[in-house]
Every structure is written in structure tokens, then in C-alpha cells.
C-alpha positions as CSV (number, residue, x, y, z in Angstrom):
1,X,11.5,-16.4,-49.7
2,X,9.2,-15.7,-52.8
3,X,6.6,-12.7,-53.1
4,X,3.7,-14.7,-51.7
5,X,5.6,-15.9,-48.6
6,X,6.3,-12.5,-47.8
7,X,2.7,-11.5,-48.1
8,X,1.5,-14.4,-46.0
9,X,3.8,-13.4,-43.4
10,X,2.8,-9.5,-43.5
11,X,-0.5,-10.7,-43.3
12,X,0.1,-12.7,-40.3
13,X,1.8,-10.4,-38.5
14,X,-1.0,-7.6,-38.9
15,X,-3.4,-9.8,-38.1
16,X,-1.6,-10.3,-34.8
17,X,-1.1,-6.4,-34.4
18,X,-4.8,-6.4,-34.5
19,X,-5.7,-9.1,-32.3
20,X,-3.0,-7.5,-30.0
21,X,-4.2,-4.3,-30.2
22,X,-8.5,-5.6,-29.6
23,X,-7.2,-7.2,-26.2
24,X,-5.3,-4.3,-25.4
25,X,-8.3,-2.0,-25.8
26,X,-10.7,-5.0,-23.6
27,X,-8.3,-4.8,-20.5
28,X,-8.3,-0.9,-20.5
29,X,-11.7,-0.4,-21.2
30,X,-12.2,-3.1,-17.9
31,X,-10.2,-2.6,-15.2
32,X,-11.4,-3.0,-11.5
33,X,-12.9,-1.3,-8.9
34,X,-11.8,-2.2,-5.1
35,X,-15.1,-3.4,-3.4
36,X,-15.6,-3.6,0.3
37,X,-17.7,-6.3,2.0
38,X,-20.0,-4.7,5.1
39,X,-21.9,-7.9,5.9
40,X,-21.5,-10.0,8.5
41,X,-20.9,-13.0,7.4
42,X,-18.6,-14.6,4.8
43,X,-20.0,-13.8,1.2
44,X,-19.2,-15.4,-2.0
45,X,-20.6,-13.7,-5.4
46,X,-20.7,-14.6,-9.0
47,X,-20.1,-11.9,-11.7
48,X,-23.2,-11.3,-13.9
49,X,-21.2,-10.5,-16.7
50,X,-17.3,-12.0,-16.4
51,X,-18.7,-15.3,-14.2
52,X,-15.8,-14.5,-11.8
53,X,-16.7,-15.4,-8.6
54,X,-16.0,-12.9,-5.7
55,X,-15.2,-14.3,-1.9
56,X,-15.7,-11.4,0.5
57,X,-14.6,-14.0,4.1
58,X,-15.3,-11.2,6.5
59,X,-17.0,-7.8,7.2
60,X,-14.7,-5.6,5.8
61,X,-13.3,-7.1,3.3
62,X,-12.2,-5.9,-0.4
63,X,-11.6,-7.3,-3.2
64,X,-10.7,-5.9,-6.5
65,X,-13.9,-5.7,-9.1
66,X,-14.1,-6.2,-12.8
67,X,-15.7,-2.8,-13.9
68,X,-18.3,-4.8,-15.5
69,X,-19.2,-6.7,-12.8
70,X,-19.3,-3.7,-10.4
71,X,-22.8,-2.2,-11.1
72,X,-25.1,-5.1,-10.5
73,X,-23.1,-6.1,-7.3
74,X,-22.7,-2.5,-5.7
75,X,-27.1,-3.1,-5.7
76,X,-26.6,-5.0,-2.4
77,X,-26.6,-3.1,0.8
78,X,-24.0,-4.8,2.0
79,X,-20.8,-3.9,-0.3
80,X,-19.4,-0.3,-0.8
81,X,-16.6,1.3,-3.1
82,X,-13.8,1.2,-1.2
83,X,-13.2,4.9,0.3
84,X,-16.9,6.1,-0.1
């Protein structure tokens, strides 16, 4: 392999590093919170931010939470952090 093969290749893999690396940082920086439904009937919820949808079928029921989503959904009355 010539010089500029092995730059092209060096270049590739860092850009991978880097695109691993931005993903890497997305998930950690997201995570979930565990949600619990207090309603009384079955309950389905889109996230404001991810567009995941969120299907709470009973009182009592928890689901885990993208972090982003959490805020604007824990401003019903009827859903709690699980354990509070």
C-alpha cells in the first residue's frame, strides 16, 4: 500500500473514532428515568423530543423514560418518578 492509501485509511479510521466516540457521549448524556403511570385508565404518550411513544396499560405502571423526554411528561398529574 502507497503513502496515500495509508492516509486514506488513517483518516477513515479517526473519523470512525469520532463518530464512535459523539454516539457514545449522546447515549450517556440520555439515559432513562423509570416513570410510573397513576391514572386510571390505559395511557399512551408521545415523546416531545425523541417521538418515542410511551404505553402506560394500567395504573401503576412504569416504563423506562428517555431523560429528554422526562420533563414535559412528568407535567401531568398523573405519572410519578418511580420511588418518589
Amino acid at each position: 500500500m502507497d503513502f496515500y492509501g495509508k492516509v486514506q485509511i488513517a483518516r477513515r479510521d479517526s473519523a470512525a473514532a469520532w463518530f464512535k466516540r459523539a454516539a457514545d457521549a449522546a447515549a450517556a448524556a440520555s439515559g432513562w428515568i423509570e416513570i410510573t403511570y397513576l391514572g386510571e385508565q390505559a395511557l399512551s404518550l408521545t415523546g416531545p423530543v425523541t417521538g418515542a411513544r410511551y404505553n402506560f396499560g394500567w395504573r401503576g405502571a412504569t416504563l423506562p423514560v428517555d431523560r429528554r423526554d422526562a420533563p414535559t411528561l412528568l407535567l401531568r398529574d398523573d405519572l410519578r418518578v418511580s420511588g418518589q
